[in-house]
Structure formats: structure tokens, C-alpha cells
C-alpha positions in Angstrom: 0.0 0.0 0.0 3.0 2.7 0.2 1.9 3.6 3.6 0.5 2.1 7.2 -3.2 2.7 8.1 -2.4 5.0 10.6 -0.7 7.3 7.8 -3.4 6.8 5.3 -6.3 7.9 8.1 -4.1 10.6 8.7 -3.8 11.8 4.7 -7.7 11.3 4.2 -8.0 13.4 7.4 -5.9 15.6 6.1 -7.7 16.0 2.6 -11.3 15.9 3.8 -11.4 17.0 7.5 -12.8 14.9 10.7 -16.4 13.6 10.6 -18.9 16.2 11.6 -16.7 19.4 10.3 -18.7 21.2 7.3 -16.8 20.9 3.8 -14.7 23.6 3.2 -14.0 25.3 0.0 -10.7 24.7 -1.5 -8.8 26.8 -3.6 -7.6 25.9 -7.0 -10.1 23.7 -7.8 -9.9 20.8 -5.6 -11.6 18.2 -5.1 -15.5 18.2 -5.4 -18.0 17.8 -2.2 -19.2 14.7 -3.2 -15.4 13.8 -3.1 -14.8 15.1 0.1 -17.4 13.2 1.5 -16.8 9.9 -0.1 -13.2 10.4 2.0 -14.6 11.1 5.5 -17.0 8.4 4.8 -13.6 5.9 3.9 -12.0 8.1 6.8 -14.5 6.7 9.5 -14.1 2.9 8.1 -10.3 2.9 7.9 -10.7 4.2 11.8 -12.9 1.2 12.7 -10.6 -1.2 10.8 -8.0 0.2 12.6 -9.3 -0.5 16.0 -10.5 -4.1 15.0 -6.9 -4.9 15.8 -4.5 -6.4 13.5 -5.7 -7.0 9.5 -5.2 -10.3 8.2 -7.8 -10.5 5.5 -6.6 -9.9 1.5 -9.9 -8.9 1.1 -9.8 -5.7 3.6 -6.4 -5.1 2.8 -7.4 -4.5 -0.9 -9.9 -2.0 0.2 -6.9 -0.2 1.9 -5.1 0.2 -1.1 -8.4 1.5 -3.0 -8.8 4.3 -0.3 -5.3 4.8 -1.0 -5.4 5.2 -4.6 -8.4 7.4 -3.9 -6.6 9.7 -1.7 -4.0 9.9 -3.8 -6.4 11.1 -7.0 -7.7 13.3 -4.7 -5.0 15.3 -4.3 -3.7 15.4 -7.6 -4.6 18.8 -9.3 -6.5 18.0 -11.9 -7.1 14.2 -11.5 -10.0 12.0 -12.3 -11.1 11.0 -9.0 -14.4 9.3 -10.2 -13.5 6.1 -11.1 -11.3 5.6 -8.3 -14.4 6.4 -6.5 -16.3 3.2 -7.9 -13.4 1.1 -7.5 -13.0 1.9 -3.8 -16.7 1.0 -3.6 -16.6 -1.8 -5.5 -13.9 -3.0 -3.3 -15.7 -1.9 -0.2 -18.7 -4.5 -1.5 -16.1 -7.2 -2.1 -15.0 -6.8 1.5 -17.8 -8.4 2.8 -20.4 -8.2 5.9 -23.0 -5.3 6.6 -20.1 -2.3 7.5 -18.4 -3.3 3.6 -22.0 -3.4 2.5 -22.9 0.2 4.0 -19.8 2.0 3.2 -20.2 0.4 -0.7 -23.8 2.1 -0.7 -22.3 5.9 0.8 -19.7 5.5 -1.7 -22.8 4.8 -4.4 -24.8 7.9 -3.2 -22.1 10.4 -3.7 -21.2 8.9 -7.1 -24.4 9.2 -8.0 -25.1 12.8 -6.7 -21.8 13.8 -8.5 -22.5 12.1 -12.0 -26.0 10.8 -11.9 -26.0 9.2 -15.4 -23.2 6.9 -14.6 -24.4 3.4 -14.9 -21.5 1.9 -13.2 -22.4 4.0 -10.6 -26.0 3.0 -9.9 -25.3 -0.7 -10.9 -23.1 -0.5 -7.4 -25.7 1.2 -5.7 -28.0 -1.5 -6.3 -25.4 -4.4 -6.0 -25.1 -2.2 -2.2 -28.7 -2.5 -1.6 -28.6 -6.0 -2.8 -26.2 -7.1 -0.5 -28.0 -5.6 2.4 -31.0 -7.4 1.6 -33.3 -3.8 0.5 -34.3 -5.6 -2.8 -37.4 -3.0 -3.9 -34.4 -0.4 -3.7 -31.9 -2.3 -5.6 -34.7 -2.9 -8.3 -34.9 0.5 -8.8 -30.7 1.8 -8.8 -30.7 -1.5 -11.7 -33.7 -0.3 -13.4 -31.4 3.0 -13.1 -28.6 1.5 -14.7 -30.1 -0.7 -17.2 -31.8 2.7 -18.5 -28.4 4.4 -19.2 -26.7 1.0 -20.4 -26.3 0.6 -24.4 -24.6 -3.0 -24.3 -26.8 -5.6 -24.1 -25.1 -8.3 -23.7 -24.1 -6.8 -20.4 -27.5 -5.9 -19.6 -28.3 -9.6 -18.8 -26.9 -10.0 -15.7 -28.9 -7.3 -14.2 -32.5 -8.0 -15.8 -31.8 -11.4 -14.9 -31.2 -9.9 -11.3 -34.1 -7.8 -11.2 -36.4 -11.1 -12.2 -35.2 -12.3 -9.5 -35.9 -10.2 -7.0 -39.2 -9.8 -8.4 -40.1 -13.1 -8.4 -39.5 -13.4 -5.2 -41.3 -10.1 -4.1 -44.3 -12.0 -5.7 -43.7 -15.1 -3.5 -44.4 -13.0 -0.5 -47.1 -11.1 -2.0 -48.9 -14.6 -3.1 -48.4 -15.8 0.6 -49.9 -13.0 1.6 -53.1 -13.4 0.1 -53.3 -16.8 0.5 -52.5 -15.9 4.5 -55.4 -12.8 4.6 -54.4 -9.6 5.6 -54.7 -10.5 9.5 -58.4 -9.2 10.0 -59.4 -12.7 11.4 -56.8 -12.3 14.0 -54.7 -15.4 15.4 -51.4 -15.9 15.3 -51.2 -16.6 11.6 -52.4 -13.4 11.0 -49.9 -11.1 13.2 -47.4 -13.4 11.2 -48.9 -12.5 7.7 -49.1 -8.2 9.2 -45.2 -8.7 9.7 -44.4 -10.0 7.0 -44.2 -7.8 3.4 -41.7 -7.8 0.5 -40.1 -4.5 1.5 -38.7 -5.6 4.5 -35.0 -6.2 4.4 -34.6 -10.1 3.2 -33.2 -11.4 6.5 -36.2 -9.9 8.1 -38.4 -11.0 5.2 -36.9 -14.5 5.9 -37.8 -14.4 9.4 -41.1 -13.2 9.1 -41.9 -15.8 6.3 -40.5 -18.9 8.9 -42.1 -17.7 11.6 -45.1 -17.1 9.4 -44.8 -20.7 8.3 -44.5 -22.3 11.8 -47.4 -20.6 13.1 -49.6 -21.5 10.1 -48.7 -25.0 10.7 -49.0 -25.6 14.6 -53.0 -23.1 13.4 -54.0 -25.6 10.8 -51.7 -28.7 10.5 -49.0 -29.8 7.8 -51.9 -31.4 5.3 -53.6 -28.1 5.5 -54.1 -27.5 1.7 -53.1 -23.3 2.1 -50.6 -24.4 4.6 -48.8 -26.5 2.1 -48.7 -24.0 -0.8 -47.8 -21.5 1.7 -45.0 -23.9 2.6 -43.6 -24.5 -1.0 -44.2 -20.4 -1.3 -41.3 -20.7 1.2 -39.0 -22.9 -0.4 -39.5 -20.8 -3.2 -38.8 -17.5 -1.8 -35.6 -19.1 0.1 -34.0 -20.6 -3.3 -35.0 -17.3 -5.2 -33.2 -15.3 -2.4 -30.0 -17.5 -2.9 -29.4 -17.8 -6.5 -31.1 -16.8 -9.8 -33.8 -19.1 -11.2 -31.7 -19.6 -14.5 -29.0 -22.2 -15.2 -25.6 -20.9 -14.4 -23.5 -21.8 -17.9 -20.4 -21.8 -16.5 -21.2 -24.9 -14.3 -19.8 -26.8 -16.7 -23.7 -28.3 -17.9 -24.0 -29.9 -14.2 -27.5 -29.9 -12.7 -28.4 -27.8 -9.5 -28.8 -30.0 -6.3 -30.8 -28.5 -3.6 -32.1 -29.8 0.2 -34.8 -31.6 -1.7 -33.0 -33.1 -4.2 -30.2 -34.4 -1.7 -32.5 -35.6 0.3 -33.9 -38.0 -2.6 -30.3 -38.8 -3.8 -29.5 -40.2 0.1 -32.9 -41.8 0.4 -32.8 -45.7 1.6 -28.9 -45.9 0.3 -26.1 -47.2 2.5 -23.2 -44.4 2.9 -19.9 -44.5 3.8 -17.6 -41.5 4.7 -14.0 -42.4 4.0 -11.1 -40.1 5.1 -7.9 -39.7 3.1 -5.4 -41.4 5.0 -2.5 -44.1 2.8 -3.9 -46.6 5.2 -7.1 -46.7 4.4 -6.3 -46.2 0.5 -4.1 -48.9 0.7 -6.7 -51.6 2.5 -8.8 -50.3 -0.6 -6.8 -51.2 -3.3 -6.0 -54.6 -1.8 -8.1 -57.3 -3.4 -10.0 -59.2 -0.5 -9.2 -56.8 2.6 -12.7 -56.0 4.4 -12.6 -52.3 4.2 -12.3 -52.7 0.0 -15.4 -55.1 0.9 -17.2 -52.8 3.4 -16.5 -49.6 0.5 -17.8 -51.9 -2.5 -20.6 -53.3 -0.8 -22.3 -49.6 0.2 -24.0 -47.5 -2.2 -22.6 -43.8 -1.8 -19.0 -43.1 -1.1 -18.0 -40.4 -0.1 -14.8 -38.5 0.0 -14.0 -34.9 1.4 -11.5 -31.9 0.0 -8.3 -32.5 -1.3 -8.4 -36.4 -2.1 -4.3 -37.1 -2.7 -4.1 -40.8 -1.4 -6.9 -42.9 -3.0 -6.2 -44.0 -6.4 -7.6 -41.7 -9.3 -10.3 -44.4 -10.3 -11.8 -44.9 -6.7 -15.2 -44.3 -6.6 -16.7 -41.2 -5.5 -20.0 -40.9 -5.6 -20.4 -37.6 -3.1 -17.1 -35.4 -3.1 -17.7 -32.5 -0.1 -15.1 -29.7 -0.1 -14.7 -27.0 2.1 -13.6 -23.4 0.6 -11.5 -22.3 3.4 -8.8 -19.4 4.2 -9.6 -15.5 2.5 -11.8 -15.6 -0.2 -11.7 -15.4 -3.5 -11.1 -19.1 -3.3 -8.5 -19.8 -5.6 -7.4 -23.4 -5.7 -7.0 -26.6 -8.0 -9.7 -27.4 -9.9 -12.0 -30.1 -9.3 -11.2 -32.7 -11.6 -12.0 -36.0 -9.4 -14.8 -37.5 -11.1 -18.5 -37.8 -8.8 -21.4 -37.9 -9.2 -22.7 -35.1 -7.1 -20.0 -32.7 -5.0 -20.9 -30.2 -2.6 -18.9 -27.3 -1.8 -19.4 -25.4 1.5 -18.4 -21.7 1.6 -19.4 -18.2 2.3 -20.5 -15.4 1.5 -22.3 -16.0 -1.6 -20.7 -13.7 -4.1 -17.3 -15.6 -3.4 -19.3 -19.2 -3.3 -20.6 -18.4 -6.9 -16.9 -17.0 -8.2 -15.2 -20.3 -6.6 -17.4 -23.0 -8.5 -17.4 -20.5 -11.8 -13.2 -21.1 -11.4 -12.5 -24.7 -10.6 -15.3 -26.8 -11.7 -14.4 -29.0 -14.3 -16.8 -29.9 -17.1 -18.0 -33.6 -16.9 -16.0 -34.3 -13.6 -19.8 -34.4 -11.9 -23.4 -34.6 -12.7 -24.6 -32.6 -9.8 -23.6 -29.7 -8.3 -24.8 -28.8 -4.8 -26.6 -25.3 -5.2 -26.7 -22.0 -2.8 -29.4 -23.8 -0.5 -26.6 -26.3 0.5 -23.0 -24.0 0.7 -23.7 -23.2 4.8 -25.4 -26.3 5.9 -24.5 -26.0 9.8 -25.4 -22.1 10.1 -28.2 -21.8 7.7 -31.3 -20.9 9.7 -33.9 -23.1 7.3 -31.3 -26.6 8.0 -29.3 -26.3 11.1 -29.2 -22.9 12.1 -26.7 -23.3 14.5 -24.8 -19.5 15.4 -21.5 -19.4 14.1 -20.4 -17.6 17.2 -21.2 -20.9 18.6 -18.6 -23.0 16.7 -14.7 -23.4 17.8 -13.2 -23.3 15.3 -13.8 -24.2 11.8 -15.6 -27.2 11.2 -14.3 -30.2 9.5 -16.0 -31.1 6.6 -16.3 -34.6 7.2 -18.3 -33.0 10.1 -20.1 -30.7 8.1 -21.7 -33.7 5.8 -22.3 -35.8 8.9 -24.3 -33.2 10.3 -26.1 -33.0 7.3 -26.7 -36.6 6.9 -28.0 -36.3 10.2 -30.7 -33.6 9.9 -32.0 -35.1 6.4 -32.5 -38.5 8.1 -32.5 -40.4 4.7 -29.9 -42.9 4.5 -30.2 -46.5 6.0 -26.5 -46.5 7.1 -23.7 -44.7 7.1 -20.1 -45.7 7.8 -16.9 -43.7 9.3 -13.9 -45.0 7.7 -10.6 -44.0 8.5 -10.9 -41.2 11.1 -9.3 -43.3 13.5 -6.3 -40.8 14.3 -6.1 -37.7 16.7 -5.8 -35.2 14.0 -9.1 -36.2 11.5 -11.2 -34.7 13.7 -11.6 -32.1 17.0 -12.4 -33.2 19.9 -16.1 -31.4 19.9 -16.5 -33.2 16.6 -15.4 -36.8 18.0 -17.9 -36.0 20.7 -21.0 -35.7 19.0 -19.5 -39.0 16.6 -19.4 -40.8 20.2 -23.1 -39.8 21.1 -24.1 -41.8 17.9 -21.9 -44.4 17.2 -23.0 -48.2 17.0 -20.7 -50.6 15.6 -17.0 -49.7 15.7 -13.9 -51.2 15.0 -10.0 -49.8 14.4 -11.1 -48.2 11.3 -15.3 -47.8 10.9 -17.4 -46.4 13.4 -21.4 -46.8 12.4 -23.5 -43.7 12.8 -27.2 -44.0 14.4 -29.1 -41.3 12.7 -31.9 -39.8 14.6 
């Protein structure tokens, strides 16, 4: 970056002035208002990042250096400051979380009030809004853009986005009136009041759940209304998590959601085998019981990197884990299955990560946004991620999964004999459930 924090906070003080002080004029044609402002919004975020403690994400580091370069064309006489304006709020967007989110949308407003026929400036405003879940606003900063954008090719992405959004607007809207407008009274009606499509989405997501729950325990699962309002849910959540058209760059793999999963595992045997040159060795060997026990069950399953079973072992469920600072950049996914699941947030990064190292052919399935945060996702097993210690295993993260879908006859542990496979906390909950074991397999009792 050229400089520490603490020096850059001090230039951008420098340049705009402290929050709260009016803008002053400045002579020889500085820098505009809107400019100004952008900074002392940048200004107040590099102050929080710098009392956060020590920065270790690439992603917040790269926001730095956008300030930076922003600073920077802001005191140059005569300098274009405007498109280091949107990169900065891009950048701010890529950071992640609600503060990246905010500053991403300031940065938006003052591009906007400084050149408001920019379309790259209103297609971050409503990429800002989007990300903080006000989709009614974002529809209108792309409708925005979309009215000042000449290609059309590039036009997609954002009608396709707006669709979206719509569509599931319309979801709410339809549960609405299949709900009433709460004039009966009852629970089901203070649900239905709450509930609207210009609410934020995580408090449109709440409302709808709790909307759902107290429908059922009113009328009763078989309920006719109370199961269209409860596909009108599943709707609404897939809609919220991905667009309803076939991603191309998935390499012609079909989307594999909760329900689909969930059918895949039905009735089938399973067996979870770790990567360890025991184990791939005892597979390889013609007669040994754990090549017997693999053969004989109907899904294997492998997890992340697989570097010690032979290339032809069969895979039938690959789980991988996108870990360290995102964007995930790895090898590619070449190891042939025929459904793989990759666990990972946030979503924008998720999406980029399978649009990079999926291979074409090397799966027929491809686990979709419904699936990427199995352990914290409020509508599987909503468990707070201040909860966990630690990252999670992903061996642990399918078993859990296994676990609340309930569909499999059988699964098998194979391999995670040794200290190291998995935490203690994981071993724990393994313990609570295990039938069968051995040196090698442990049988899980699903509930």
C-alpha cells in the first residue's frame, strides 16, 4: 500500500477534514464535495478497521489500497477522482459483511449525486442495496442502470437480477393473500401483518418462517393453504439464494438442492472415508474387508483434497470446504463424482469459486446456494456461528447434514481413527451416535 493505516487515516484526514466538520472550499479547484465526503466516509471505516486490531484479511487489505489510490487522486490537481471512487466502492462491496456493504452504498450515493448518469455507478448502488438485503431499492438503482446501459449483452446479468428479485417479491405477495391480511386475528395473522416484500430479506426470511410455523402448529401440515404457503417458502428461500436460471459456467452440471439431496440419500447405504495411505491402501487390496465394506455400500463419499486414493476410486459424493480469504483460488475439481458439494461463504465468493475450478464432466450434480452453509443456515441447522470453535471439519459438516435429512439407511466412518481427523467437539457428537465400531469404521445412528 505505500503507507501504514495510521498514515493513510491521517492523509484522508488531512484532505477531507474529521467527521462532523462542514466541507470547506478549497482553492484551486480541488476536489469536489461529493469527493470530500466519499473520504470522510472511507476516513471513519479505515478508523474502525484500525481498531479491529491487526488485519489479516486480503480482502480488507485490498480495500486499503483502494482508499489509498483514492486519496491519492484526490489530491492530484486535476485528476480524475471518479472512477477511483467506484473502484474503492466496489472493493468496499467485495470486503464483505453489513459495514463493507454500508460503506459500498455511501460511496454509491455520492457517485451518484456527483455524475447521476453513470451506470456503473447506480449498478453498485443497487449491487449495495442488494447485499443488504433492501431488494425493492436495488430494483430500482438497476432499473437505473439498465436505462443508461447501451450493451446488451451486459444488460443480462442485471435483468436477470431484477427477475429475481421480483419473483420473489411475488412469492411473499402470493403468501400473503393466501394468508389474509390478518383481519381474522390469530397468530397466523400477526405473522402474515409482519411479514411484506419490502422488508429487508433477512427480516423478510424471518417473518416468512415464523409465518410458516405458526400456520402449521394453526391448521396442520396437510392443510391445503398451509402447504402451498409452505412450497411459497421454499420458493422464496431458493430465489433469495441464486437466480432461477441455469448458471453456464457450471460446466452443464444440474443444481442439487435440500430436496434433491434428500432424494439422492434416500434408503442408500453411505460410507464417509477419510484420506489417509492406510485406508487407501486396504482399498486397493483385493480381499481386505474395508475394499469389501467400500464396495458393498451404495454412496461413497470423499472430502476436499483427495491425494491418497487412487484416481479411479469411486466417488459418488465429493464435499469440499472453501476455506482461508476468499476469492477461493485453488486446483480445480477434476476428481470424477457424481454429485459434489462445496461449503463456503459469502455467496458472491461461493458463486466465483465454483465458476473457477469446476471441471466440465467431472460431476453430474452440483450442490446449489441452499446447500453451501449447511451448519449455520437458519432453514437446516441454524446453529450460530459464534457458537462453533473453530472451523468445522468437513467430514463433520456432511455428517451433520446426513444427520438432519434423516434419509440414508447407514452410514459408515472410515478412517478417522487418528487424533488429527477430527476435534475433539466433533469426536464427541460422533461418540453420542456411534453403533458398531472397529479400528477403522465407526457406524452412525441417525436420529
Amino acid at each position: 500500500m505505500g503507507q501504514t493505516l495510521t498514515g493513510l487515516l491521517t492523509s484522508v484526514r488531512a484532505i477531507a477534514g474529521r467527521p462532523g466538520t462542514p466541507p470547506r472550499a478549497r482553492p484551486g479547484g480541488g476536489p469536489d464535495p461529493e469527493l470530500l465526503a466519499a473520504l470522510r466516509l472511507c476516513g471513519d471505516h479505515l478508523a474502525a478497521l484500525a481498531a479491529s486490531g491487526p488485519l489479516t484479511d486480503a480482502r480488507r487489505t485490498r480495500l486499503i489500497a483502494s482508499i489509498g489510490a483514492l486519496t491519492t487522486a484526490c489530491s492530484t490537481p486535476g485528476a480524475d477522482a471518479f472512477d477511483a471512487l467506484l473502484r474503492t466502492g466496489q472493493q468496499a462491496l467485495d470486503s464483505g459483511g453489513d459495514a463493507g456493504a454500508r460503506l459500498a452504498l455511501a460511496l454509491a450515493d455520492e457517485a451518484t449525486a456527483l455524475r447521476a448518469r453513470s451506470k456503473g455507478a447506480w449498478r453498485l448502488r443497487g449491487n449495495a442495496l442488494d447485499a443488504l438485503g433492501r431488494s425493492e431499492e436495488a430494483i430500482t438503482a438497476y432499473e437505473r442502470h439498465l436505462a443508461l446501459q447501451q450493451n446488451t449483452a451486459a444488460a443480462r446479468d442485471v435483468e436477470r437480477r431484477i427477475a429475481t428479485l421480483r419473483a420473489a417479491g411475488d412469492r411473499i405477495d402470493e403468501a400473503l393473500a393466501l394468508v389474509g391480511d390478518g383481519s381474522e386475528g390469530g397468530e397466523g395473522a400477526t405473522g402474515a401483518v409482519r411479514l411484506s416484500r419490502r422488508l429487508p430479506a433477512a427480516d423478510a426470511r424471518a417473518a416468512f418462517t415464523e409465518l410458516v410455523r405458526l400456520r402449521t402448529t394453526e391448521r396442520g401440515a396437510a392443510d391445503p393453504a398451509v402447504r402451498r404457503l409452505a412450497a411459497l417458502y421454499a420458493e422464496h428461500r431458493r430465489l433469495s439464494d441464486r437466480d432461477p436460471m441455469a448458471d453456464p459456467l457450471l460446466g452443464g452440471a444440474e443444481p442439487l438442492g435440500v430436496p434433491g439431496l434428500r432424494r439422492f440419500l434416500a434408503g442408500r447405504t453411505v460410507c464417509l472415508v477419510a484420506d489417509t495411505p492406510h485406508t487407501a491402501e486396504q482399498e486397493q487390496r483385493p480381499g481386505s474387508s474395508l475394499a469389501a465394506l467400500i464396495g458393498g455400500s451404495d454412496l461413497v463419499v470423499r472430502c476436499d483434497a483427495v491425494r491418497h486414493a487412487a484416481p479411479t476410486a469411486r466417488t459418488d459424493l465429493h464435499a469440499v470446504t472453501l476455506r482461508g480469504d476468499s476469492p477461493w483460488k485453488g486446483p480445480r475439481w477434476d476428481r470424477r463424482a457424481t454429485a459434489r458439494l462445496v461449503f463456503g461463504d459469502p455467496l458472491p465468493h461461493w458463486r466465483l469459486a465454483l465458476r473457477s475450478r469446476l471441471v466440465p464432466g467431472a460431476q453430474d450434480r452440483i450442490g446449489d446456494a441452499t446447500l453451501r452453509r449447511p451448519l449455520h443456515d437458519p432453514a437446516l441447522l441454524g446453529e450460530a456461528a459464534a457458537d462453533a470453535e473453530g472451523s468445522a471439519s468437513t467430514a463433520y459438516t456432511v455428517l451433520r447434514l446426513l444427520d438432519f435429512l434423516g434419509t440414508p439407511a447407514r452410514v459408515d466412518l472410515i478412517g478417522f481413527e487418528g487424533p488429527a481427523a477430527l476435534s475433539p467437539r466433533e469426536r464427541e457428537w460422533i461418540g453420542a451416535r456411534a453403533g458398531a465400531t472397529d479400528d477403522t469404521v465407526v457406524r452412525i445412528t441417525l436420529r
